[in-house]
Backbone as CSV, one residue per row, in Angstrom:
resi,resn,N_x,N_y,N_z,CA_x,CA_y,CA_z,C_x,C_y,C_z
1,UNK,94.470,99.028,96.816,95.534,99.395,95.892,96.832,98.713,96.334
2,UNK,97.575,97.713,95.253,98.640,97.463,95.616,100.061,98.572,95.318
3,UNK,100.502,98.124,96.038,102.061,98.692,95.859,103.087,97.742,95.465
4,UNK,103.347,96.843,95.407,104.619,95.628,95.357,105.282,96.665,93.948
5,UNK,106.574,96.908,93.808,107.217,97.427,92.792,108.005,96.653,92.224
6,UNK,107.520,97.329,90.266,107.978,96.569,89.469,109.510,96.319,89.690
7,UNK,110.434,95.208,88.939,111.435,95.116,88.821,112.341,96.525,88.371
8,UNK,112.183,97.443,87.610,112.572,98.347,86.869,112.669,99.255,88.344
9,UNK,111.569,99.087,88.670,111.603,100.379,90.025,112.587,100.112,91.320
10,UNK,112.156,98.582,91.051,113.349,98.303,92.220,114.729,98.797,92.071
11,UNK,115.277,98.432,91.129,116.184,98.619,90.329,116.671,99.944,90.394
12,UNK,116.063,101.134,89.656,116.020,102.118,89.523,115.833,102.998,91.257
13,UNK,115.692,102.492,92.428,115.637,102.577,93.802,117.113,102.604,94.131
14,UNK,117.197,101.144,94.102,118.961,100.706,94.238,119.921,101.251,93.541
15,UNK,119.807,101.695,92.234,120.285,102.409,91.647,121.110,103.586,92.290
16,UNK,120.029,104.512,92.771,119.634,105.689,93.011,120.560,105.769,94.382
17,UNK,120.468,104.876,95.584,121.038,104.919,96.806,122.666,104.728,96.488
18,UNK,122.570,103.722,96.044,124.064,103.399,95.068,124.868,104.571,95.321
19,UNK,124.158,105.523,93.982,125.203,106.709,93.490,125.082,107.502,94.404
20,UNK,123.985,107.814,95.411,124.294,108.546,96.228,125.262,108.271,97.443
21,UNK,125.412,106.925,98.058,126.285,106.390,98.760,127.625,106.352,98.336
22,UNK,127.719,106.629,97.161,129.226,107.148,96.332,129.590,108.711,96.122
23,UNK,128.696,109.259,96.227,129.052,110.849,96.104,128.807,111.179,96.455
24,UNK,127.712,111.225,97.636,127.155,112.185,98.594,127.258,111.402,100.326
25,UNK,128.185,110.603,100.819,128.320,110.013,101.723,128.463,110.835,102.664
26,UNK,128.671,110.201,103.814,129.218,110.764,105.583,130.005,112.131,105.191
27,UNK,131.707,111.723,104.288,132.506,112.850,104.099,131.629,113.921,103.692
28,UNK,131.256,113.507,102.228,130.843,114.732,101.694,129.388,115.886,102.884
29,UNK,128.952,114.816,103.430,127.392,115.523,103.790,128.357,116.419,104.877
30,UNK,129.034,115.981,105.606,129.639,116.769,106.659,130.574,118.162,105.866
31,UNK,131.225,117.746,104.773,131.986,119.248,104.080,131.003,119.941,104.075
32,UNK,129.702,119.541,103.033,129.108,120.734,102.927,127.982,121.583,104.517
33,UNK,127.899,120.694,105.629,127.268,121.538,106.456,127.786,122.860,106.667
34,UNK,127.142,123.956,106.691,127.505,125.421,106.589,128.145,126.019,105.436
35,UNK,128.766,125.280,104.972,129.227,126.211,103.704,128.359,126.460,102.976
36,UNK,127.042,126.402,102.147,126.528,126.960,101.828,126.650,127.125,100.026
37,UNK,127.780,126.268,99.905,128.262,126.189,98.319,127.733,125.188,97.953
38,UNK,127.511,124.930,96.179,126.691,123.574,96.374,127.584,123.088,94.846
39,UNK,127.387,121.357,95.060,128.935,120.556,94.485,128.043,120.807,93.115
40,UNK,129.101,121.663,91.993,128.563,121.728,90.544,128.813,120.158,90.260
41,UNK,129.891,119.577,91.039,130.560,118.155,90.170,129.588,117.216,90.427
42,UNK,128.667,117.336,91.341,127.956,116.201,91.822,126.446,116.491,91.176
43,UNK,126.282,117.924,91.170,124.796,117.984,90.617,124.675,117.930,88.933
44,UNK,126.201,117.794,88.174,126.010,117.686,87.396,126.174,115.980,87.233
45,UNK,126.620,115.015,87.958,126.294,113.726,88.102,125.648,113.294,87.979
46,UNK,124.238,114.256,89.020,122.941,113.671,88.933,122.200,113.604,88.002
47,UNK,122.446,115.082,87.022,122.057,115.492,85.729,122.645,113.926,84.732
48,UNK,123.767,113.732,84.788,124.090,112.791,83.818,123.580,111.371,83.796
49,UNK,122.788,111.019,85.564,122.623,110.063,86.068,120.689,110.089,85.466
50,UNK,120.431,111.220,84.949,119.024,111.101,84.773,117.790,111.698,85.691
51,UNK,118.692,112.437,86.720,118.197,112.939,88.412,116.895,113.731,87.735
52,UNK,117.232,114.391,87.261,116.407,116.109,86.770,115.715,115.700,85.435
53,UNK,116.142,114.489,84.914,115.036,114.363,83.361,114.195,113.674,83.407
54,UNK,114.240,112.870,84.775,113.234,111.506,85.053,111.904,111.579,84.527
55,UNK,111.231,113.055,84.551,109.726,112.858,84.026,109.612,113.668,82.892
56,UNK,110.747,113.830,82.242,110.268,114.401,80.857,110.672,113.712,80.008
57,UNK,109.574,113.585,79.170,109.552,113.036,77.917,110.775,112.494,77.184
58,UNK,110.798,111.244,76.830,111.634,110.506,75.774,111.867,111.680,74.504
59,UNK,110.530,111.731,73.894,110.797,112.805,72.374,111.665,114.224,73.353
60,UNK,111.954,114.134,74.561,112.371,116.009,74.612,114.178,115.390,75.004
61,UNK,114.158,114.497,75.144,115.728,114.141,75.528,115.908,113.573,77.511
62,UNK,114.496,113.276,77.398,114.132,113.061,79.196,114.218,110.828,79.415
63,UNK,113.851,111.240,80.384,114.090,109.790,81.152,112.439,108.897,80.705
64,UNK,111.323,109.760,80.665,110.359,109.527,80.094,109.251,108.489,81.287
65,UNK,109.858,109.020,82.795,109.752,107.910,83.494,108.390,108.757,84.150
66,UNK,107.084,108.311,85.510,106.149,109.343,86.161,106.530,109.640,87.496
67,UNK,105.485,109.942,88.316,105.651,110.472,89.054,105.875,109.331,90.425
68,UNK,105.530,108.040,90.217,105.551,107.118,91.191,107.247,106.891,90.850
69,UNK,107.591,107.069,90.145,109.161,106.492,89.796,109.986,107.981,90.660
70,UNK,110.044,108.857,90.103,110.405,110.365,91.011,109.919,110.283,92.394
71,UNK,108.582,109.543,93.085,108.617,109.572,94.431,109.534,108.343,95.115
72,UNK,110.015,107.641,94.105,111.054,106.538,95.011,112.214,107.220,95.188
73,UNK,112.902,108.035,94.081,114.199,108.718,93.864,114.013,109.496,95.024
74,UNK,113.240,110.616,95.002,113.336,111.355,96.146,113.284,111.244,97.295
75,UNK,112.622,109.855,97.779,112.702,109.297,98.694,114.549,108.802,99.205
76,UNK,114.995,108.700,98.032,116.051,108.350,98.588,116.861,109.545,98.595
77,UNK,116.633,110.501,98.115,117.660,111.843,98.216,117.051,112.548,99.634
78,UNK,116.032,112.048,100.235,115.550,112.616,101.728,116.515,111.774,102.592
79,UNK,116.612,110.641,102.327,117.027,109.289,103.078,119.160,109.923,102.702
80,UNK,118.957,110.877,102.212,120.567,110.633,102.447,120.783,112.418,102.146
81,UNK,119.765,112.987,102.641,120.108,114.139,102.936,120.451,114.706,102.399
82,UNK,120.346,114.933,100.283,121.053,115.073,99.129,120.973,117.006,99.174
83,UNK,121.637,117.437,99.287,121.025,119.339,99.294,121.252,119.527,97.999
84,UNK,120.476,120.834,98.222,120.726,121.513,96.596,118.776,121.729,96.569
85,UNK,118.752,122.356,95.465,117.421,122.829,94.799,116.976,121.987,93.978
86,UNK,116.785,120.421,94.240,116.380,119.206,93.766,114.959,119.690,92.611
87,UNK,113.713,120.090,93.368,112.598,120.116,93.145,112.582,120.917,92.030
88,UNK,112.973,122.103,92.208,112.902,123.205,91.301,113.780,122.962,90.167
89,UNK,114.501,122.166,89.949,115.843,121.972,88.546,114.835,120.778,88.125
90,UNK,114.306,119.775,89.101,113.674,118.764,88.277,112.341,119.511,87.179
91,UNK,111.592,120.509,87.832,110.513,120.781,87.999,110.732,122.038,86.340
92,UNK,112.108,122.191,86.136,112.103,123.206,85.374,112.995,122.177,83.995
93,UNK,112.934,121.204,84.214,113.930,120.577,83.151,113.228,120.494,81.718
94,UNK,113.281,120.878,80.469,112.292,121.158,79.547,111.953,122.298,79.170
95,UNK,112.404,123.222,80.209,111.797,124.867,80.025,112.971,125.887,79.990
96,UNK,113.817,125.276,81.443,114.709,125.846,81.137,116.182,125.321,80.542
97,UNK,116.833,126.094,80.043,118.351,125.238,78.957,119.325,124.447,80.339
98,UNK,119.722,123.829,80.262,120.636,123.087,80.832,120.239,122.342,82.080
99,UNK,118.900,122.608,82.042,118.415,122.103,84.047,118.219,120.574,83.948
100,UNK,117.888,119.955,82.825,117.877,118.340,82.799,119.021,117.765,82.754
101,UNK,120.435,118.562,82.278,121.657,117.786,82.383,122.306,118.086,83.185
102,UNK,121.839,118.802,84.522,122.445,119.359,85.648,123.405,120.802,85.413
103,UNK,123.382,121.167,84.228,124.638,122.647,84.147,123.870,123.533,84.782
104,UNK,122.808,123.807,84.871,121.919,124.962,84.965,121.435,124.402,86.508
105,UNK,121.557,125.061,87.009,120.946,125.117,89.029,119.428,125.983,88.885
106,UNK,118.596,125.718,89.238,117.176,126.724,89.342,116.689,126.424,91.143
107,UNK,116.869,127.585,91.134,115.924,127.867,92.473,114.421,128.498,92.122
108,UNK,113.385,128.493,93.219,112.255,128.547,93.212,111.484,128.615,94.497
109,UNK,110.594,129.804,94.351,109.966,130.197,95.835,108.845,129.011,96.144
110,UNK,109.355,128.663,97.116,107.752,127.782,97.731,107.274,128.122,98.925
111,UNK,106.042,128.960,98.571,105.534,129.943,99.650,106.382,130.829,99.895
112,UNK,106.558,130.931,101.236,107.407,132.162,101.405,108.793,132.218,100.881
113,UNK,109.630,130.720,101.384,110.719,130.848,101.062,111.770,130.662,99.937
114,UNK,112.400,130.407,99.787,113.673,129.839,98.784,114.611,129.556,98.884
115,UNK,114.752,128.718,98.318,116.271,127.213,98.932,116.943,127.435,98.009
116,UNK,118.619,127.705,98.562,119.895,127.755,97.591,119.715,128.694,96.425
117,UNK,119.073,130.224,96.787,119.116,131.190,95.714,120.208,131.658,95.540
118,UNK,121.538,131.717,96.249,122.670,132.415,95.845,123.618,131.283,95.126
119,UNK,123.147,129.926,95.399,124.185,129.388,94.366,123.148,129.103,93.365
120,UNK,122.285,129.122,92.744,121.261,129.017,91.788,121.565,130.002,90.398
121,UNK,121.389,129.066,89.253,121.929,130.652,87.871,120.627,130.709,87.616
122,UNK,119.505,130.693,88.032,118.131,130.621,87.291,117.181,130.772,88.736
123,UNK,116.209,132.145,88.751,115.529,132.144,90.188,114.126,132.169,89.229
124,UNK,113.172,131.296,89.645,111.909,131.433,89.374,110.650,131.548,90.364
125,UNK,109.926,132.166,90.482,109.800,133.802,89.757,110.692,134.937,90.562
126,UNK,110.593,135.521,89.706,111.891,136.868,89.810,111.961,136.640,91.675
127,UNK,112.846,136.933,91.976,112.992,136.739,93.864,113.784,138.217,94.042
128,UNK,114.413,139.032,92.878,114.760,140.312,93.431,114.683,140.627,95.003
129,UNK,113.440,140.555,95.651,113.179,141.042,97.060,113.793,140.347,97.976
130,UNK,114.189,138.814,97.342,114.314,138.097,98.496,115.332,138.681,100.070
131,UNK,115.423,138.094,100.462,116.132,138.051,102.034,116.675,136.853,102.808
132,UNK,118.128,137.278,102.595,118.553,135.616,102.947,118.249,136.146,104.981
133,UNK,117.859,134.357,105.314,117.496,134.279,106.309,118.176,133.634,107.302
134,UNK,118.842,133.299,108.358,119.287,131.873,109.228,118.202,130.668,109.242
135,UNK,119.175,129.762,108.395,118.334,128.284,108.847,118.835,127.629,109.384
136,UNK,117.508,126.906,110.385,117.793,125.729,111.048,118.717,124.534,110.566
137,UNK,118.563,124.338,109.521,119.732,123.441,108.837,120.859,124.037,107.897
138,UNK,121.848,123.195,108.912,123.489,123.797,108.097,123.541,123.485,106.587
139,UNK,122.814,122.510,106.074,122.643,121.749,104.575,121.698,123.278,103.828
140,UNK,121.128,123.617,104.122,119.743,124.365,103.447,119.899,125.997,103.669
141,UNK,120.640,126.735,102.754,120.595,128.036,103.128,119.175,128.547,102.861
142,UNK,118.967,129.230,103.666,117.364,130.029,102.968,117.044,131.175,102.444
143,UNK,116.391,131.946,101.765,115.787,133.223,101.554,114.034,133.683,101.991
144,UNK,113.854,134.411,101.947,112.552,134.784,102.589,111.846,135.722,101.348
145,UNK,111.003,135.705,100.914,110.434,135.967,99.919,109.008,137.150,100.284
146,UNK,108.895,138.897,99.913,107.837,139.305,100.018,106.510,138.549,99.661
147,UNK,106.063,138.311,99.377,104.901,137.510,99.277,104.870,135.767,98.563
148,UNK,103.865,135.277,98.817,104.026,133.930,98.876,103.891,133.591,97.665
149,UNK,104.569,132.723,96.613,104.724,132.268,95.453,103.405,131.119,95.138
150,UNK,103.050,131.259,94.602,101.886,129.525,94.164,102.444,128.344,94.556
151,UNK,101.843,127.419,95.109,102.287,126.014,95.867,102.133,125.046,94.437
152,UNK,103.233,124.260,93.976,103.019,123.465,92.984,103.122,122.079,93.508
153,UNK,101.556,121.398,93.341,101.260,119.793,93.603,102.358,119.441,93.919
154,UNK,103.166,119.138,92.321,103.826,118.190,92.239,105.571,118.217,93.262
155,UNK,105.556,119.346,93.443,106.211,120.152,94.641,106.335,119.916,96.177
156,UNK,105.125,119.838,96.003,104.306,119.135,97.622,104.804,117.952,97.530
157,UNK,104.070,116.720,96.501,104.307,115.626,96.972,105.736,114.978,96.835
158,UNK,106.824,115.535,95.688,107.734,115.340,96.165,108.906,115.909,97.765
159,UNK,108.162,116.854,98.123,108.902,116.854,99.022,108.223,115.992,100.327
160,UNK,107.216,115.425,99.711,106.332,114.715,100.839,107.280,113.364,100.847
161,UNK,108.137,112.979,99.663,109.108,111.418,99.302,109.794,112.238,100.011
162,UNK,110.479,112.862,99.958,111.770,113.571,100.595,111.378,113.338,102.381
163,UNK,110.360,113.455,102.864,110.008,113.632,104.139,110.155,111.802,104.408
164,UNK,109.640,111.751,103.612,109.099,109.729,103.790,110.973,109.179,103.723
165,UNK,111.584,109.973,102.837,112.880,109.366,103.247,113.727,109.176,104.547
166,UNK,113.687,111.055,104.957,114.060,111.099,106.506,113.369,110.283,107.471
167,UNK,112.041,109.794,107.382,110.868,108.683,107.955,111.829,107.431,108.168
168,UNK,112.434,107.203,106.875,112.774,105.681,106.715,113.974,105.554,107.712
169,UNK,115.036,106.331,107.307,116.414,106.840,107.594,116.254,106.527,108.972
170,UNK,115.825,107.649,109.840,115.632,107.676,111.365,115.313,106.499,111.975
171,UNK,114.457,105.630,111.242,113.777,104.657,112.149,115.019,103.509,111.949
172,UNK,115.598,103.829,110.659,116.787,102.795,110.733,117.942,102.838,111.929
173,UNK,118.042,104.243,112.114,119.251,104.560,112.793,118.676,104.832,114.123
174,UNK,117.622,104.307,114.474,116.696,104.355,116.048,117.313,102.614,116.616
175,UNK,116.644,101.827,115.512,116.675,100.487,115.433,118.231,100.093,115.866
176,UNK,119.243,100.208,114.708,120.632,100.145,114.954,121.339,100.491,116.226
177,UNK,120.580,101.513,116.717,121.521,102.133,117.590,121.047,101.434,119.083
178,UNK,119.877,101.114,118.952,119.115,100.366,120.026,119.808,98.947,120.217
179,UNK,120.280,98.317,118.669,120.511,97.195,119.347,121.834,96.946,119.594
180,UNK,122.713,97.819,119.311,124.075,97.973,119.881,124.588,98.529,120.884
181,UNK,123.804,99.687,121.189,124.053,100.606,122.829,123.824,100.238,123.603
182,UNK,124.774,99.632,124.872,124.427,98.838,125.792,124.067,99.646,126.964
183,UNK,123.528,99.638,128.192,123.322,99.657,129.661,122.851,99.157,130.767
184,UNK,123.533,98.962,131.710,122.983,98.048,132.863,123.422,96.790,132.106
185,UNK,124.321,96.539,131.237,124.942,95.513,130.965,123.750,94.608,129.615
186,UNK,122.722,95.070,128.834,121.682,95.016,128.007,122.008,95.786,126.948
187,UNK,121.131,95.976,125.620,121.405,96.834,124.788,119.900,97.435,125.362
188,UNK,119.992,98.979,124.978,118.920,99.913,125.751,117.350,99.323,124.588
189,UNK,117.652,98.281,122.995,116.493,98.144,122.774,115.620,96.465,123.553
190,UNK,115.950,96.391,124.506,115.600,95.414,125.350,114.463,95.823,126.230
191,UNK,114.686,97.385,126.724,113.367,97.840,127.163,112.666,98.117,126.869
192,UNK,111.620,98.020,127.268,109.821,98.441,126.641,109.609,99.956,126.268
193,UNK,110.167,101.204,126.830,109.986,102.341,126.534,110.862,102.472,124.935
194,UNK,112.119,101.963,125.144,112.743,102.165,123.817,112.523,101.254,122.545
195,UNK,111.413,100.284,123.096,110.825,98.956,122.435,109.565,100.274,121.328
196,UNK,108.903,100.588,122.463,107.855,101.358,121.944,108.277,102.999,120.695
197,UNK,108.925,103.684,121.131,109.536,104.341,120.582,110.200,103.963,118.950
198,UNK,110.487,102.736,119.370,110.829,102.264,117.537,109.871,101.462,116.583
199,UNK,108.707,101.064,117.469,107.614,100.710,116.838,106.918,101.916,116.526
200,UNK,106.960,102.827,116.847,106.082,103.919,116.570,106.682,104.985,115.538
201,UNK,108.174,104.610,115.403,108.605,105.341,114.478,108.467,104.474,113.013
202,UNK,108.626,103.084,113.449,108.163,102.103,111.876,106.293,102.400,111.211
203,UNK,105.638,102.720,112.102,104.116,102.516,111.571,104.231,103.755,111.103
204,UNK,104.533,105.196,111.540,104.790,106.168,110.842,104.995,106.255,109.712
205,UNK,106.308,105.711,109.600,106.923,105.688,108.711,106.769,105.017,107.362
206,UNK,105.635,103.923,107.593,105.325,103.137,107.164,103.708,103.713,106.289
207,UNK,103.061,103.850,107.022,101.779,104.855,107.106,101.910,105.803,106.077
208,UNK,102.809,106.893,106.319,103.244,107.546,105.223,103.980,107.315,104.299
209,UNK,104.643,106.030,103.617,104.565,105.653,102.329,104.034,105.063,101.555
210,UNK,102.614,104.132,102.514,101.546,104.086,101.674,100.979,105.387,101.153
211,UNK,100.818,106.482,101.935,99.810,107.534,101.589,100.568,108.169,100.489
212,UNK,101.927,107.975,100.567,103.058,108.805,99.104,102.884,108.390,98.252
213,UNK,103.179,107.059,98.651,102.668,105.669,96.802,101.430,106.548,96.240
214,UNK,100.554,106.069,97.011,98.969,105.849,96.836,98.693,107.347,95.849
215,UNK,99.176,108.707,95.989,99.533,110.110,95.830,100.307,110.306,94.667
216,UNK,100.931,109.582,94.797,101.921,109.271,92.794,100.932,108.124,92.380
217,UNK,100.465,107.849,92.564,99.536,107.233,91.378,98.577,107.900,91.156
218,UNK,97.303,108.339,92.202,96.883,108.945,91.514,96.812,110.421,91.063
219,UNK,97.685,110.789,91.804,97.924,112.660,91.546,96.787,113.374,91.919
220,UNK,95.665,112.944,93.298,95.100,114.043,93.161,95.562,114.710,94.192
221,UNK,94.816,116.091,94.093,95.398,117.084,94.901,94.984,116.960,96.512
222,UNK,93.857,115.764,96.893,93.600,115.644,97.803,94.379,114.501,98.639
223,UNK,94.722,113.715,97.954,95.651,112.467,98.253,96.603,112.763,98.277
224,UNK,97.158,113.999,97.806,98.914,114.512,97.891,98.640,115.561,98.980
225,UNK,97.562,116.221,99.769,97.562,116.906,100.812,97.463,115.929,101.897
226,UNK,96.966,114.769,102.012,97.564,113.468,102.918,98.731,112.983,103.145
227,UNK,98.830,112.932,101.648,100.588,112.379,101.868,101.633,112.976,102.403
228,UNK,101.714,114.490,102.353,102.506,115.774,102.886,101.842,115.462,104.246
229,UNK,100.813,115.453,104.666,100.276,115.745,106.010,101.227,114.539,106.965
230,UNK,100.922,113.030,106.460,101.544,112.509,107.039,102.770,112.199,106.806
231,UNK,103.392,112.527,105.958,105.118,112.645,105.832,105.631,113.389,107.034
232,UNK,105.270,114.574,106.568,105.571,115.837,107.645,105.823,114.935,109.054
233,UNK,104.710,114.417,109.218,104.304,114.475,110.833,105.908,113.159,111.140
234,UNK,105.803,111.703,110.125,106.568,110.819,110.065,108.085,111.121,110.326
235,UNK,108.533,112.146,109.319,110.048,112.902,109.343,110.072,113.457,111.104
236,UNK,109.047,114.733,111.074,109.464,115.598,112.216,109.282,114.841,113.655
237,UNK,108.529,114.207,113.900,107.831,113.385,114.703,109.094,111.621,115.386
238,UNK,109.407,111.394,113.516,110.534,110.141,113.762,112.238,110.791,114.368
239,UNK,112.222,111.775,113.388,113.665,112.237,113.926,113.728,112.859,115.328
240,UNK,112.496,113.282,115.919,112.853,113.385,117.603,112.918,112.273,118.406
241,UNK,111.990,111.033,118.290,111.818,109.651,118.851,113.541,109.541,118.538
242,UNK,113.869,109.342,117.429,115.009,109.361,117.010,116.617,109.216,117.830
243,UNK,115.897,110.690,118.159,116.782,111.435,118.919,116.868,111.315,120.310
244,UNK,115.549,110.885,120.909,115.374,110.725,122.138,116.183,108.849,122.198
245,UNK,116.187,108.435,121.487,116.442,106.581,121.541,118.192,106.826,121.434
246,UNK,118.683,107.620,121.047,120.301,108.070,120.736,120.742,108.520,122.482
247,UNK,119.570,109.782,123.058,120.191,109.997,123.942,120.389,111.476,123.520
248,UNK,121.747,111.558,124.426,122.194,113.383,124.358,123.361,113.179,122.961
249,UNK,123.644,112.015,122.714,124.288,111.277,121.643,124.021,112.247,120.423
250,UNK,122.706,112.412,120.628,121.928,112.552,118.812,122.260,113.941,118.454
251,UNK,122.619,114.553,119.895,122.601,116.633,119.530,123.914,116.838,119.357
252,UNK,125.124,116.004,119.329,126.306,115.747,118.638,126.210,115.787,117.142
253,UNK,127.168,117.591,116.614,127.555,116.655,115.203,128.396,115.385,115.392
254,UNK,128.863,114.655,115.806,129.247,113.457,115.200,128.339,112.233,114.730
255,UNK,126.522,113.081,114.944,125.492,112.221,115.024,125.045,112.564,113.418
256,UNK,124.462,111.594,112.365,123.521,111.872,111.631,121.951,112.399,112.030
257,UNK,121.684,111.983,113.209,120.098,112.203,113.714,120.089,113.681,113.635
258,UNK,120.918,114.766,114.376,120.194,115.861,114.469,120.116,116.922,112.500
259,UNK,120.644,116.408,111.653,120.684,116.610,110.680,119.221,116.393,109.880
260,UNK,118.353,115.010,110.214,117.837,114.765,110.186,116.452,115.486,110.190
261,UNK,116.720,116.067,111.859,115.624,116.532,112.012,115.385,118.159,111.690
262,UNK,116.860,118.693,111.758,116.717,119.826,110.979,116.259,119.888,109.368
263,UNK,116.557,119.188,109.074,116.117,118.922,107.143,114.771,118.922,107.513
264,UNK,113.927,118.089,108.368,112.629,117.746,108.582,111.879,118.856,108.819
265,UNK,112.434,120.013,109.646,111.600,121.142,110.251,112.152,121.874,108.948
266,UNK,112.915,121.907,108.420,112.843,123.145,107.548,111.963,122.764,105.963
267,UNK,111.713,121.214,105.220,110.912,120.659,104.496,109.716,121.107,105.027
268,UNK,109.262,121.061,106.323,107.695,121.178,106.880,107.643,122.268,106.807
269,UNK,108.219,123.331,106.417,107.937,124.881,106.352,107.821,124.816,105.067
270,UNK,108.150,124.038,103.860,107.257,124.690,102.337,106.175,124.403,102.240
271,UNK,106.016,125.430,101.199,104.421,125.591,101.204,104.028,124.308,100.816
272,UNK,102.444,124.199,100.581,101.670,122.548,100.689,101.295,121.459,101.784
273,UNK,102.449,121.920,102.729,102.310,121.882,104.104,101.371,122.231,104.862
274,UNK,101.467,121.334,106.579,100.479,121.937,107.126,99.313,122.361,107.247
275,UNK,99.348,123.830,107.607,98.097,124.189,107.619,97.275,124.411,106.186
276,UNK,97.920,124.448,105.389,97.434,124.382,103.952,96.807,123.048,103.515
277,UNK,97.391,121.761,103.612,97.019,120.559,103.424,95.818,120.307,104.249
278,UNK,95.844,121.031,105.316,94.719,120.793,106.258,93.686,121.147,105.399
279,UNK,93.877,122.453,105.549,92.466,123.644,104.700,92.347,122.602,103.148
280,UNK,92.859,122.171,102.458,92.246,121.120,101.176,92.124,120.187,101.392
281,UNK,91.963,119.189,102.533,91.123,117.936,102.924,89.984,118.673,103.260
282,UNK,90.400,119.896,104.106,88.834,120.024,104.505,87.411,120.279,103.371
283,UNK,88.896,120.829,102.783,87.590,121.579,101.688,86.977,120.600,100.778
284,UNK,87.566,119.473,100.495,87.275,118.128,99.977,86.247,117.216,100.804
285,UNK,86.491,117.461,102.043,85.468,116.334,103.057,84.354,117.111,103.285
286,UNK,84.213,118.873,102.789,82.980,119.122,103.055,82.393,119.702,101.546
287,UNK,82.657,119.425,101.008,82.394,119.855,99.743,81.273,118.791,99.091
């Protein structure tokens, strides 16, 4: 199966980093750590930009675009750390009033939890019980949910692009930082330990966006429990190498890395994940 992407996609990639490198940059990502408020001005940007209509239908007022086109976008809203209840506003655009042009915010339980229910005007399904929780990431407020909500595919594998973004991100800012940080009068990527460390964060990283591609094309449910499997591992796995190639550097907010890897551990906790993805390969390889 090839991958080489059409012109349109490329396009629509660059696009995408573009506007986020204009409205969601260094400043902004740092205002919003901890606050916990989420930018109406920007998510309705995205809405205007096409963020939330991408896969619905031309006849409904949508972007009319699939699911290989939504795993590049999200890839880049992982790759720049975009917060907010992405999945669930995309996932509801068509059903519910205003969620494709960004007015309308929808949150949504995946598995246990739920992301950005108090700034959300729309909770699906009812979350009444919920319980806001402490998260690991200052970007991602959480809630905790009595029982576990249904895992939706298409849910999984976008947050599996979202994972493949932080993948990309890290290994960039492993690379960069290697070849500018000097010691012993060298830059530290001159040695073989920190040589190895950034090769191992590229095949990762790499590894798991074939398996994402490969997962938006064909949508099955077994190829999108791969693609999550190895995203997961790519994000959580790259942003510590990451972190270890930075130094004590990386556990500095003045660092993007540890941001990184908090987004990463708290993505690997929705459902579709894990031990779940495990249990549906298996059940596929012995079936």
């Amino acid at each position: 199966m090839r991958f080489q992407l059409t012109e349109d996609q490329t396009a629509l990639r660059r696009a995408t980093r573009d506007l986020l490198e204009r409205r969601f940059g260094e400043r902004e990502r740092r205002a919003a750590a901890g606050g916990g408020s989420l930018d109406r001005a920007l998510w309705r940007t995205l809405g205007d930009a096409g963020f939330f209509a991408l896969c619905l239908p031309e006849r409904d007022g949508g972007v009319g675009l699939g699911f290989p086109e939504a795993v590049l976008v999200f890839e880049e809203a992982g790759r720049a750390l975009l917060t907010g209840p992405l999945i669930a506003t995309l996932r509801a655009a068509g059903e519910v009033p205003g969620a494709a042009s960004g007015e309308t915010v929808v949150a949504a339980a995946d598995g246990w939890t739920v992301e950005w229910l108090a700034a959300a005007d729309v909770a699906r399904p009812d979350t009444a019980d919920a319980v806001a929780v402490r998260s690991v990431d200052p970007l991602t407020p959480l809630h905790r949910v009595a029982r576990a909500a249904r895992v939706d595919p298409v849910a999984v594998l976008l947050t599996a692009a979202e994972q493949l973004g932080t993948a990309v991100r890290v290994c960039e800012l492993a690379v960069q930082h290697a070849r500018t940080r000097e010691q012993f009068g060298r830059p530290i990527g001159a040695f073989q330990a920190v040589q190895h460390l950034c090769a191992g964060l590229l095949v990762r990283a790499e590894t798991a966006r074939a398996a994402v591609y490969a997962a938006a094309v064909t949508g099955a449910r077994t190829d999108i429990a791969a693609a999550r499997l190895l995203a997961d591992e790519a994000a959580v796995d790259g942003a510590r190498d990451c972190l270890q190639v930075h130094g004590g550097m990386g556990f500095t907010w003045e660092s993007e890395v540890h941001l990184h890897l908090k987004r990463a551990w708290v993505r690997a906790g929705r459902g579709g994940g894990g031990a779940a993805a495990e249990e549906a390969l298996a059940a596929a390889l012995t079936a």
